[in-house]
PDB file of N, H, CA, C and O in Angstrom:
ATOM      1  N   UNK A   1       1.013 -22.780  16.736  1.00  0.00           N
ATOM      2  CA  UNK A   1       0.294 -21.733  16.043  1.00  0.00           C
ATOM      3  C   UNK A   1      -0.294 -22.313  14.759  1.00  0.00           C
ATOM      4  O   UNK A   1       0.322 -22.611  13.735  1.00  0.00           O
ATOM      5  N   UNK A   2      -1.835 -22.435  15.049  1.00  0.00           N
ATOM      6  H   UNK A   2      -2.335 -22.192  15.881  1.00  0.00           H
ATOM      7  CA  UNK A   2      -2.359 -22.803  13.539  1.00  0.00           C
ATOM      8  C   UNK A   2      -2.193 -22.006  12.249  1.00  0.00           C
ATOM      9  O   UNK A   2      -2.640 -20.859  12.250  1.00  0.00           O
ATOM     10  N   UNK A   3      -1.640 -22.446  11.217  1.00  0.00           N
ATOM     11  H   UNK A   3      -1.277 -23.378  11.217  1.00  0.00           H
ATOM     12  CA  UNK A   3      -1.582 -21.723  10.104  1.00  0.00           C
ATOM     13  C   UNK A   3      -2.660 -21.492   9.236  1.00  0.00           C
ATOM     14  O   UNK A   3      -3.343 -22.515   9.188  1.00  0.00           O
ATOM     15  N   UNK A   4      -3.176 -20.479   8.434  1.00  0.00           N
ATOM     16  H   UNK A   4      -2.621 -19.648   8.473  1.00  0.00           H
ATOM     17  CA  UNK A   4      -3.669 -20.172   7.373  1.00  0.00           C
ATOM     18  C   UNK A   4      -3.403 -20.428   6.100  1.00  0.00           C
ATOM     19  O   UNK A   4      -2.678 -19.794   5.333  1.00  0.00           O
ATOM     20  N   UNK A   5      -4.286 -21.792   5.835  1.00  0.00           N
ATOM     21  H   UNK A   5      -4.875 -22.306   6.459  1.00  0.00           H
ATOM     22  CA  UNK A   5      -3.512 -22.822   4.108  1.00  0.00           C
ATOM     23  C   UNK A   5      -5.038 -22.635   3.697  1.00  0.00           C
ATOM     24  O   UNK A   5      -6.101 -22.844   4.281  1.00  0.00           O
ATOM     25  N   UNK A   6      -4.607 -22.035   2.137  1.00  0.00           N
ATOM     26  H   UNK A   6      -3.743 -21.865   1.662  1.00  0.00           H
ATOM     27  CA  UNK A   6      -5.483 -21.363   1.091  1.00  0.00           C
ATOM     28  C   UNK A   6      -6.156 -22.746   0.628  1.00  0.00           C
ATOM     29  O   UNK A   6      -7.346 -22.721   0.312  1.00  0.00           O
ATOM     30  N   UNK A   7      -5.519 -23.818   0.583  1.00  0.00           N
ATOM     31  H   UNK A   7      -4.553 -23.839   0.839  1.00  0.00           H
ATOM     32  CA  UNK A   7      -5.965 -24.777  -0.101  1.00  0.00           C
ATOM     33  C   UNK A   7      -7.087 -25.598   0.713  1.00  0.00           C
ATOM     34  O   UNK A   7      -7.903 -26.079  -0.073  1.00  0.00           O
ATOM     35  N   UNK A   8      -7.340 -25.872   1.941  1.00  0.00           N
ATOM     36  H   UNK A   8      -6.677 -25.481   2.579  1.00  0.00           H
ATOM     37  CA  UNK A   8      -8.102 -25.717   2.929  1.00  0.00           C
ATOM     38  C   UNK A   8      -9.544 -25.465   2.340  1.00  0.00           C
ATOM     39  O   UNK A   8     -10.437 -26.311   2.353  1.00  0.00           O
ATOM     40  N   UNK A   9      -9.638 -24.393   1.902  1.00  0.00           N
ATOM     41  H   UNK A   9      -8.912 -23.706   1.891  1.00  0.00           H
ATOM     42  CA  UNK A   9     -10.963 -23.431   1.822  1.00  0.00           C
ATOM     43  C   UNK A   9     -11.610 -23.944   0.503  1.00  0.00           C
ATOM     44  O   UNK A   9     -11.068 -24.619  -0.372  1.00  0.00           O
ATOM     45  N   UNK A  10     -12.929 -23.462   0.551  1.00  0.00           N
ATOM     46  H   UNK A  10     -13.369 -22.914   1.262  1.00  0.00           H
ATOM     47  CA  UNK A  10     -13.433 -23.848  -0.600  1.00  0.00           C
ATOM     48  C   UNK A  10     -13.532 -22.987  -2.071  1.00  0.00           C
ATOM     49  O   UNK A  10     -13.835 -21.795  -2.109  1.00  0.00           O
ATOM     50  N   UNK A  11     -13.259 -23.706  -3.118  1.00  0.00           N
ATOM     51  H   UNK A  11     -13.012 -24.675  -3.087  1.00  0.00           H
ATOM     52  CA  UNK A  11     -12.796 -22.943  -4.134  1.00  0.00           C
ATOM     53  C   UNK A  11     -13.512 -22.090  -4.593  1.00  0.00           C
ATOM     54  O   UNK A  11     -12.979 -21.700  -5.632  1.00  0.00           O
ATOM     55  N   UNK A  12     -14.760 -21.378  -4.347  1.00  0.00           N
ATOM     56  H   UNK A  12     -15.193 -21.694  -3.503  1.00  0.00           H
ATOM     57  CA  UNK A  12     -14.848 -20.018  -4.364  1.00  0.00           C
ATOM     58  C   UNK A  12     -14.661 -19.025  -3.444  1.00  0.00           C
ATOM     59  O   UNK A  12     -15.189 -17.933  -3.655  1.00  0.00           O
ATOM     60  N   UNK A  13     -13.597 -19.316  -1.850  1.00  0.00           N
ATOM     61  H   UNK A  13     -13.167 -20.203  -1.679  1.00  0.00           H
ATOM     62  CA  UNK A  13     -13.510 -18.292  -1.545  1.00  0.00           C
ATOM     63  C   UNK A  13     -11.742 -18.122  -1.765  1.00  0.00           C
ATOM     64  O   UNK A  13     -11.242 -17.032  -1.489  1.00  0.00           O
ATOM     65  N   UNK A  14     -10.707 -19.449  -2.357  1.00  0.00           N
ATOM     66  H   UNK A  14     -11.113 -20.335  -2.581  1.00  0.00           H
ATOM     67  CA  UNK A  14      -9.452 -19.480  -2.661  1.00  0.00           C
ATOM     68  C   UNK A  14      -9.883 -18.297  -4.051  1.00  0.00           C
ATOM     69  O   UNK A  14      -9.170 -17.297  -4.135  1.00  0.00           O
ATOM     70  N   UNK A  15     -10.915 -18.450  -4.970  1.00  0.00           N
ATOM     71  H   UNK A  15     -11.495 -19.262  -4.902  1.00  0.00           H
ATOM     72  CA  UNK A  15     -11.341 -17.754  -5.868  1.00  0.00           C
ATOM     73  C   UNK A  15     -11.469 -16.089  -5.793  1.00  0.00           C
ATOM     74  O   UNK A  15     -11.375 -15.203  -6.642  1.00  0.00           O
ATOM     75  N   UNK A  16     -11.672 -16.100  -4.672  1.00  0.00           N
ATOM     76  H   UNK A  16     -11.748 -16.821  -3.982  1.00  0.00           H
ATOM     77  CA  UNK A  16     -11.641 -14.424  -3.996  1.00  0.00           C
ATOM     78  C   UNK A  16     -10.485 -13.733  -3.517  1.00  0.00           C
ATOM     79  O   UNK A  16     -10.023 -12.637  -3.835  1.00  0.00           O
ATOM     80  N   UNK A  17     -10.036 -14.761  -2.527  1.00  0.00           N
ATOM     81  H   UNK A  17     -10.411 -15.652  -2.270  1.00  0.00           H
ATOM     82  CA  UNK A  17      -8.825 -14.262  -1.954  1.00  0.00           C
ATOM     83  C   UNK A  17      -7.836 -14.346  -3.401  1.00  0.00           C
ATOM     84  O   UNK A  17      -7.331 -13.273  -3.730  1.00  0.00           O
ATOM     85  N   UNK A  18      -7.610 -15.254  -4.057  1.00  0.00           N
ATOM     86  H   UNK A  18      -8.020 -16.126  -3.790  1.00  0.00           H
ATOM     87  CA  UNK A  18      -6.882 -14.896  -5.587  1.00  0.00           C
ATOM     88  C   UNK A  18      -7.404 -13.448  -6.241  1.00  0.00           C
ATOM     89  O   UNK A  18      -6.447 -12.703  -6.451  1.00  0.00           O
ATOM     90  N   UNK A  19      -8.554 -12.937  -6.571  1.00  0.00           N
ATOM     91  H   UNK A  19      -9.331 -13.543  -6.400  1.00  0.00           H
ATOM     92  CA  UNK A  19      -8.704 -11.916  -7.158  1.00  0.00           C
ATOM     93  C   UNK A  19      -8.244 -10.671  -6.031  1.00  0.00           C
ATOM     94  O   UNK A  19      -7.300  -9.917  -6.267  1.00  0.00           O
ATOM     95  N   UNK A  20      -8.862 -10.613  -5.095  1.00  0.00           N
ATOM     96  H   UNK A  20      -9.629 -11.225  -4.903  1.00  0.00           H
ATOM     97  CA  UNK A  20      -8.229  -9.404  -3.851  1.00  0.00           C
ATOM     98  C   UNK A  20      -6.757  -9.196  -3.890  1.00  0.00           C
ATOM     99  O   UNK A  20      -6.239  -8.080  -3.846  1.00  0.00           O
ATOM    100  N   UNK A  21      -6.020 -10.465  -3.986  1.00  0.00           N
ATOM    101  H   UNK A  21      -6.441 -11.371  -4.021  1.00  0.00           H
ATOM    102  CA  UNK A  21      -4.619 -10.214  -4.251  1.00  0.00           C
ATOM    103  C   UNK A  21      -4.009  -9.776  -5.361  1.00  0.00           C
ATOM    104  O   UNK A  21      -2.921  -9.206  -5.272  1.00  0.00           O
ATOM    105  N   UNK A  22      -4.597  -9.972  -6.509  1.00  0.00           N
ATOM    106  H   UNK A  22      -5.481 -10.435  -6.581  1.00  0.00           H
ATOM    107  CA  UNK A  22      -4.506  -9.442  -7.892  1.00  0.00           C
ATOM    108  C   UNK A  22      -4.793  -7.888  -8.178  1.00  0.00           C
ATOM    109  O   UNK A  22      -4.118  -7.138  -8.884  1.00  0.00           O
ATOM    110  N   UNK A  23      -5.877  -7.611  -7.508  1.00  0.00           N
ATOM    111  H   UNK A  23      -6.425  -8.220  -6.935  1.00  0.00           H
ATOM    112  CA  UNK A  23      -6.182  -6.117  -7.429  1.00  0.00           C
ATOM    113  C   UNK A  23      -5.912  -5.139  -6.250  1.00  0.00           C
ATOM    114  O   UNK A  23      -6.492  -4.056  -6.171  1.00  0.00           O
ATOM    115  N   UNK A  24      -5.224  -5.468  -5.560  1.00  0.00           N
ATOM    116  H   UNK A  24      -4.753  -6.348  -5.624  1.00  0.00           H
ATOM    117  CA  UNK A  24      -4.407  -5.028  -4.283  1.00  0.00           C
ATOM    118  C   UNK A  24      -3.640  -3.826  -4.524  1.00  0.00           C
ATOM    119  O   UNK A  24      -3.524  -2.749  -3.939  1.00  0.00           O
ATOM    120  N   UNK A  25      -3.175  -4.321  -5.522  1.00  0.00           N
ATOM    121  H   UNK A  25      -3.269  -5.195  -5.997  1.00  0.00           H
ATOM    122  CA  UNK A  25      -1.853  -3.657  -5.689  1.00  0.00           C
ATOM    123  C   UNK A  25      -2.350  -2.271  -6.575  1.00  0.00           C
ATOM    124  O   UNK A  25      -2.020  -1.180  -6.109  1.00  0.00           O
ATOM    125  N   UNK A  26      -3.226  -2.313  -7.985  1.00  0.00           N
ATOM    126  H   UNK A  26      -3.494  -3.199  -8.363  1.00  0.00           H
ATOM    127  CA  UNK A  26      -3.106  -1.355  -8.785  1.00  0.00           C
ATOM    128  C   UNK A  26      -4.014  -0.468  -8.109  1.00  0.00           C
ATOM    129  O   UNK A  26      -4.016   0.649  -8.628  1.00  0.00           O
ATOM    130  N   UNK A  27      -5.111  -0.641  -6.713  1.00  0.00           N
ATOM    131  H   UNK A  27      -5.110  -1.548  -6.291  1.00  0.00           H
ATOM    132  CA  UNK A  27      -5.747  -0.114  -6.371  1.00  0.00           C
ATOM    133  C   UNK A  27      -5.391   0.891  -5.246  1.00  0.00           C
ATOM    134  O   UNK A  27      -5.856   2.006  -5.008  1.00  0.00           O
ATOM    135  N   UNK A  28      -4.399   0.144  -4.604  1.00  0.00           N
ATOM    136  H   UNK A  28      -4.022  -0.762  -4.797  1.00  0.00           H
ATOM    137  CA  UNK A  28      -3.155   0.947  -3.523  1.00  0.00           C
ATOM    138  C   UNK A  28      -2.357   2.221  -4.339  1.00  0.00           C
ATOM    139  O   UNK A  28      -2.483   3.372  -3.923  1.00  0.00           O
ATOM    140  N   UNK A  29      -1.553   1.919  -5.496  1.00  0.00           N
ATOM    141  H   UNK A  29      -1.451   0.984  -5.834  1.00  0.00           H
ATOM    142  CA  UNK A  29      -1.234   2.795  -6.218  1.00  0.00           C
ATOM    143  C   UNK A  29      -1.970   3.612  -6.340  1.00  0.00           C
ATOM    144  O   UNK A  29      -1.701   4.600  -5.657  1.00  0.00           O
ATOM    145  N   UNK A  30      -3.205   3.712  -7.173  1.00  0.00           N
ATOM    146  H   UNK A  30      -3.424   2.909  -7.727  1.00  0.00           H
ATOM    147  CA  UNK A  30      -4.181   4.565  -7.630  1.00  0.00           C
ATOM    148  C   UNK A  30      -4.706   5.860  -5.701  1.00  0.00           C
ATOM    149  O   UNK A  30      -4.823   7.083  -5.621  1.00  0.00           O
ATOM    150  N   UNK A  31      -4.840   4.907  -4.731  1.00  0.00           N
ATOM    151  H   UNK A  31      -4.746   3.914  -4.796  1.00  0.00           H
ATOM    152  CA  UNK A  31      -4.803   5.758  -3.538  1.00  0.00           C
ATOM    153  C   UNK A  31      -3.716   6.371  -3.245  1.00  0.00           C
ATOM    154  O   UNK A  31      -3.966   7.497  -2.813  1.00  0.00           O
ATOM    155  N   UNK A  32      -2.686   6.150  -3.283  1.00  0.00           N
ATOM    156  H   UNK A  32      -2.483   5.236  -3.634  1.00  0.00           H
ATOM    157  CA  UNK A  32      -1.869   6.746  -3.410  1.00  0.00           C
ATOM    158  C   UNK A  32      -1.478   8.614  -3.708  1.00  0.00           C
ATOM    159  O   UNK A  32      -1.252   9.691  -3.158  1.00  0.00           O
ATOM    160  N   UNK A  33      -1.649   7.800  -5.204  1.00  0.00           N
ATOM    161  H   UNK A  33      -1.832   6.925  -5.651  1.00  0.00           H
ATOM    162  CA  UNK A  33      -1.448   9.036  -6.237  1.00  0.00           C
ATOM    163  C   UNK A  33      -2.583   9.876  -5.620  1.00  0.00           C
ATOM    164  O   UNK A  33      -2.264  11.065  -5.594  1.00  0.00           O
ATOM    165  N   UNK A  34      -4.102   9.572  -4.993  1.00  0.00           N
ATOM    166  H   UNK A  34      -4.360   8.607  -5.014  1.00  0.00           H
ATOM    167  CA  UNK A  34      -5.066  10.191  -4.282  1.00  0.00           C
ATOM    168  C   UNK A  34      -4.591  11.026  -3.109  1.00  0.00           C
ATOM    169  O   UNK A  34      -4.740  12.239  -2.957  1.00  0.00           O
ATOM    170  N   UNK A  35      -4.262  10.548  -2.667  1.00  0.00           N
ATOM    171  H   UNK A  35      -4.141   9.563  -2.790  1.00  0.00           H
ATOM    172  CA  UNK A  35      -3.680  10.779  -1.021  1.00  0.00           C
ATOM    173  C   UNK A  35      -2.688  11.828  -1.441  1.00  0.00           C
ATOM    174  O   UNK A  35      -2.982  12.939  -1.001  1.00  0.00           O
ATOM    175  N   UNK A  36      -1.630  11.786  -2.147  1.00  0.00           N
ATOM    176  H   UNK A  36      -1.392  10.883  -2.504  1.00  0.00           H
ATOM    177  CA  UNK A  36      -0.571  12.313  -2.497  1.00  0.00           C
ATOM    178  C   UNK A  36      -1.150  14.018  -2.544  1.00  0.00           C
ATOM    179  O   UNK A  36      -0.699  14.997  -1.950  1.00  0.00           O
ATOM    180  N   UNK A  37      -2.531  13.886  -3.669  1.00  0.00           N
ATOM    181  H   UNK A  37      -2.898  13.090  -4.151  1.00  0.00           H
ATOM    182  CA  UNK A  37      -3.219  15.277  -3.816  1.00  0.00           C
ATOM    183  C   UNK A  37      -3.876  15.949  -3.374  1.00  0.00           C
ATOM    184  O   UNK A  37      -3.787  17.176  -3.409  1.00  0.00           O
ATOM    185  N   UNK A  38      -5.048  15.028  -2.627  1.00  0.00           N
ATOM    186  H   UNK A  38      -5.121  14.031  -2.599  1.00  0.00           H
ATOM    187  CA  UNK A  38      -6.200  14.615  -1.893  1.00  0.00           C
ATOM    188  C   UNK A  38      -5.928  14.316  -0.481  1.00  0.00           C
ATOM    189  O   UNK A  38      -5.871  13.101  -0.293  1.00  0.00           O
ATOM    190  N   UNK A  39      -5.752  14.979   0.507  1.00  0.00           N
ATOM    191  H   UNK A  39      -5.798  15.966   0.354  1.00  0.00           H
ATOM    192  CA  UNK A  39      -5.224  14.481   1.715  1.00  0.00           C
ATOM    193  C   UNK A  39      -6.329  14.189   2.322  1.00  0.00           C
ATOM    194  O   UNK A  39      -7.287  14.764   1.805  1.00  0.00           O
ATOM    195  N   UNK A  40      -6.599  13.514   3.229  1.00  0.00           N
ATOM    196  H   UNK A  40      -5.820  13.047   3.648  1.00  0.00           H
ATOM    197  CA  UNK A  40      -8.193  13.715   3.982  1.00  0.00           C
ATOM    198  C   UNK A  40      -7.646  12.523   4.808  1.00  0.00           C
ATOM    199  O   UNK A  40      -6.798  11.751   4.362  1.00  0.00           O
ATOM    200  N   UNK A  41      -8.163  12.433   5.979  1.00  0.00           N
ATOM    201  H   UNK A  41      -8.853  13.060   6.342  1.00  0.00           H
ATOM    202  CA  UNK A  41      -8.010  11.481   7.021  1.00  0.00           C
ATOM    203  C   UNK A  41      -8.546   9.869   6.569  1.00  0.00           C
ATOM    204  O   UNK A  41      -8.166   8.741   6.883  1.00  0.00           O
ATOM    205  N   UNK A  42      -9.520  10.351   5.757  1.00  0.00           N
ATOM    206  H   UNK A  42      -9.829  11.268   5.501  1.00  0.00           H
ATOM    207  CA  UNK A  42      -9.861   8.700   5.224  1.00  0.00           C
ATOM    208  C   UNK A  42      -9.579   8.358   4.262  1.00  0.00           C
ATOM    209  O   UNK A  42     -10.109   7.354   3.783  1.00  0.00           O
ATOM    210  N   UNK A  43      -8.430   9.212   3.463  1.00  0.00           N
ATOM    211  H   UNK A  43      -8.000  10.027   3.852  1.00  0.00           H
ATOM    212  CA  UNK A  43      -7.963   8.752   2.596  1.00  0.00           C
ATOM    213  C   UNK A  43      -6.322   7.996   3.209  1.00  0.00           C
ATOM    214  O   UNK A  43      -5.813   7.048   2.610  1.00  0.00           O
ATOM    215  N   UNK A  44      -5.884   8.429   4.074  1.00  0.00           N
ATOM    216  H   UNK A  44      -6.297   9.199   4.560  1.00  0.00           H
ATOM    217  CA  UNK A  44      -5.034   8.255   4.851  1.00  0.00           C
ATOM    218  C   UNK A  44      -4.950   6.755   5.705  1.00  0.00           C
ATOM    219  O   UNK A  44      -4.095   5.885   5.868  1.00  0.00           O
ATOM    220  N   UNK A  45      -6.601   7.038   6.219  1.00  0.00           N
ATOM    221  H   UNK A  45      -7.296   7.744   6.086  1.00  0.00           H
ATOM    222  CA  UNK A  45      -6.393   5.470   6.659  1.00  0.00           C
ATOM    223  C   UNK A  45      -6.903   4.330   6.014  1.00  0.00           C
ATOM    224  O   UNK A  45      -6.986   3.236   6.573  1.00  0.00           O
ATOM    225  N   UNK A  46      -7.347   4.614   4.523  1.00  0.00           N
ATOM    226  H   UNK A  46      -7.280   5.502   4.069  1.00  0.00           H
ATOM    227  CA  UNK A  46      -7.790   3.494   3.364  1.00  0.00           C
ATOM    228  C   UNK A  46      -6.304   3.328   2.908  1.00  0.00           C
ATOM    229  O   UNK A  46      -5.988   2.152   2.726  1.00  0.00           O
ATOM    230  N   UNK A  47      -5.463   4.124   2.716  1.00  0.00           N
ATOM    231  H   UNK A  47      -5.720   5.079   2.864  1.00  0.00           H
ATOM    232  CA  UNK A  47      -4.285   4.019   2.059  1.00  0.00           C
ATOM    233  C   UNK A  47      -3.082   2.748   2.811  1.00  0.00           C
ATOM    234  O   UNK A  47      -2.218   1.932   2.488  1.00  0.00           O
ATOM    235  N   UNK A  48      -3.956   3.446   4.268  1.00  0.00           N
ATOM    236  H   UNK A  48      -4.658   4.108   4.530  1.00  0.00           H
ATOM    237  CA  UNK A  48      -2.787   2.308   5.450  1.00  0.00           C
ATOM    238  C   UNK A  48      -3.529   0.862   5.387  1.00  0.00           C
ATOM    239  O   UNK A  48      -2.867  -0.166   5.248  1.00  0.00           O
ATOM    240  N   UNK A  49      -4.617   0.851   5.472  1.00  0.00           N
ATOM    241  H   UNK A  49      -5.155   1.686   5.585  1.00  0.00           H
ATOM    242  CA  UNK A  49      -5.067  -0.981   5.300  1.00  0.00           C
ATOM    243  C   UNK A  49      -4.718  -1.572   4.068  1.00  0.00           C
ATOM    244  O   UNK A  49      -4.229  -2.693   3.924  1.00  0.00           O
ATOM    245  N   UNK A  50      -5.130  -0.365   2.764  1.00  0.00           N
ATOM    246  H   UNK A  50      -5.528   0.545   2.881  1.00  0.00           H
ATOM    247  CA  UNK A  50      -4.290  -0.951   1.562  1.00  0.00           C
ATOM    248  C   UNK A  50      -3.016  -1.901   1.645  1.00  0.00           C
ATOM    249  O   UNK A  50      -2.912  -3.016   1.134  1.00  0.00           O
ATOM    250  N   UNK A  51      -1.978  -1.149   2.475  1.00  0.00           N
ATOM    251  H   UNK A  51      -2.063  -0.243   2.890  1.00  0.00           H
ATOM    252  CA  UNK A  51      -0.738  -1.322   2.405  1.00  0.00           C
ATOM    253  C   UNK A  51      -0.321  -2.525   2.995  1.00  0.00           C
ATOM    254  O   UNK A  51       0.369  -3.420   2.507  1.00  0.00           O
ATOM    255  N   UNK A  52      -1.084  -2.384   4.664  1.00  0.00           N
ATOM    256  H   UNK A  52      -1.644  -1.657   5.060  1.00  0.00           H
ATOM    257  CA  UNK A  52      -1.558  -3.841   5.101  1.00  0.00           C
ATOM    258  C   UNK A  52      -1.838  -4.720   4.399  1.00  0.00           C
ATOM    259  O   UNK A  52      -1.205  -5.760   4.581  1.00  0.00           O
ATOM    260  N   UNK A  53      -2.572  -4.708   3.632  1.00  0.00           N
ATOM    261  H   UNK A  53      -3.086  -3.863   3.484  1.00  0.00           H
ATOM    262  CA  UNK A  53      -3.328  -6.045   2.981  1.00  0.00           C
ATOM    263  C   UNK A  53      -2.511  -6.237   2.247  1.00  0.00           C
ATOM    264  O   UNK A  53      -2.188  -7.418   2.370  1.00  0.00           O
ATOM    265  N   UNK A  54      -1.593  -5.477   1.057  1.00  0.00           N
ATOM    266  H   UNK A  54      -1.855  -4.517   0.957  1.00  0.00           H
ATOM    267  CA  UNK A  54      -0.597  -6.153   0.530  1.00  0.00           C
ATOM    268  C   UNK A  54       0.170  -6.520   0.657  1.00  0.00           C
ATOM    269  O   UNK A  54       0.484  -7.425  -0.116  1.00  0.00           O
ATOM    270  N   UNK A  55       1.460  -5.979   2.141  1.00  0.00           N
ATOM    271  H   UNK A  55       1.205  -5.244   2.769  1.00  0.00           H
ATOM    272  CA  UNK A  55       1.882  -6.812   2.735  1.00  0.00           C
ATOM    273  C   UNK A  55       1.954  -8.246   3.410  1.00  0.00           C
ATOM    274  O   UNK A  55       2.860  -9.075   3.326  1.00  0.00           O
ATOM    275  N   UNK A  56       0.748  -8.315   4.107  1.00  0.00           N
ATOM    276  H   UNK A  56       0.012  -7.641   4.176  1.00  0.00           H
ATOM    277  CA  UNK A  56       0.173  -9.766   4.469  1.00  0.00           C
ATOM    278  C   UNK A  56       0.032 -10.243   3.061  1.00  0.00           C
ATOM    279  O   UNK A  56       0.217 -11.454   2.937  1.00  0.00           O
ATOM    280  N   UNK A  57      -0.137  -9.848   2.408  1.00  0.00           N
ATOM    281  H   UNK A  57      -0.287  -8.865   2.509  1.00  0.00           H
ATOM    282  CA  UNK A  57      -0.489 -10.804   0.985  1.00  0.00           C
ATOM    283  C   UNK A  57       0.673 -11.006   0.258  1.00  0.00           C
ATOM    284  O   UNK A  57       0.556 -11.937  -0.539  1.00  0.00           O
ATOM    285  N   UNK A  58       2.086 -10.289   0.252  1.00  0.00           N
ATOM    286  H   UNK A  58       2.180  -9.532   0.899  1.00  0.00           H
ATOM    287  CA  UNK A  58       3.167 -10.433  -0.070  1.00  0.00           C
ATOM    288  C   UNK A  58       3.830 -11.440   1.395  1.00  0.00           C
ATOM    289  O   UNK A  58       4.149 -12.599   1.127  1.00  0.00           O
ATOM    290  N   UNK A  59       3.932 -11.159   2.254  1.00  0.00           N
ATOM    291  H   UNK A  59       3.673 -10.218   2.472  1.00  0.00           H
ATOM    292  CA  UNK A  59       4.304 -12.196   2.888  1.00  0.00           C
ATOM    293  C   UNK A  59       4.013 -13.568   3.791  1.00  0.00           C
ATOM    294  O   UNK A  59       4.431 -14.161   4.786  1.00  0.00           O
ATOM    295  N   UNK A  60       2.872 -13.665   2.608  1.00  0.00           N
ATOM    296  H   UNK A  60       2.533 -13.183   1.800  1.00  0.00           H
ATOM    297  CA  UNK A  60       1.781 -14.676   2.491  1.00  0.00           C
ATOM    298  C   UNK A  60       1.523 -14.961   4.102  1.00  0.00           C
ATOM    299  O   UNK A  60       1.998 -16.001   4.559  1.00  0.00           O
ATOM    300  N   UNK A  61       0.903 -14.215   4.839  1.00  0.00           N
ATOM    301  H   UNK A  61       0.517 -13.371   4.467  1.00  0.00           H
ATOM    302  CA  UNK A  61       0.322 -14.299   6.059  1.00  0.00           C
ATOM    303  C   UNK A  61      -1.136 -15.030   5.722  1.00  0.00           C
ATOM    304  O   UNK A  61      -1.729 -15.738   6.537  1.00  0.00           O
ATOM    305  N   UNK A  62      -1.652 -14.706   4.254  1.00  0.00           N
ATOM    306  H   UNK A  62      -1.170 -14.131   3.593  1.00  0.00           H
ATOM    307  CA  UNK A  62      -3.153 -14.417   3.910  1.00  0.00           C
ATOM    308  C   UNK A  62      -3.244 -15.669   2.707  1.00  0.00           C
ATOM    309  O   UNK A  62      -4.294 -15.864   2.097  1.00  0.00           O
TER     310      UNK A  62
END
């Protein structure tokens, strides 16, 4: 199974994937607290890829 190594890539897109992972998180929260008030189906399923993406990004899949 080929792996996914950040260092590989060229340093403006290691440059991206660093910022996406940085803002992952306070932007998931913020849907959240949305969703929480705001129910709507697409808030529901922005909230679930959120969660995705920080996962894979916490257990560095990404």
């Amino acid at each position: 199974m080929a792996r996914f190594y950040r260092h590989r890539l060229p340093p403006w897109a290691r440059h991206c994937i660093i910022v996406v992972e940085k803002v992952t998180l306070p932007i998931m929260i913020f849907q959240l607290i949305r969703t929480l008030f705001f129910p709507t189906t697409l808030d529901v399923f922005l909230l679930g890829i959120l969660v995705g993406l920080f996962v894979a990004f916490y257990l560095e899949w990404i």
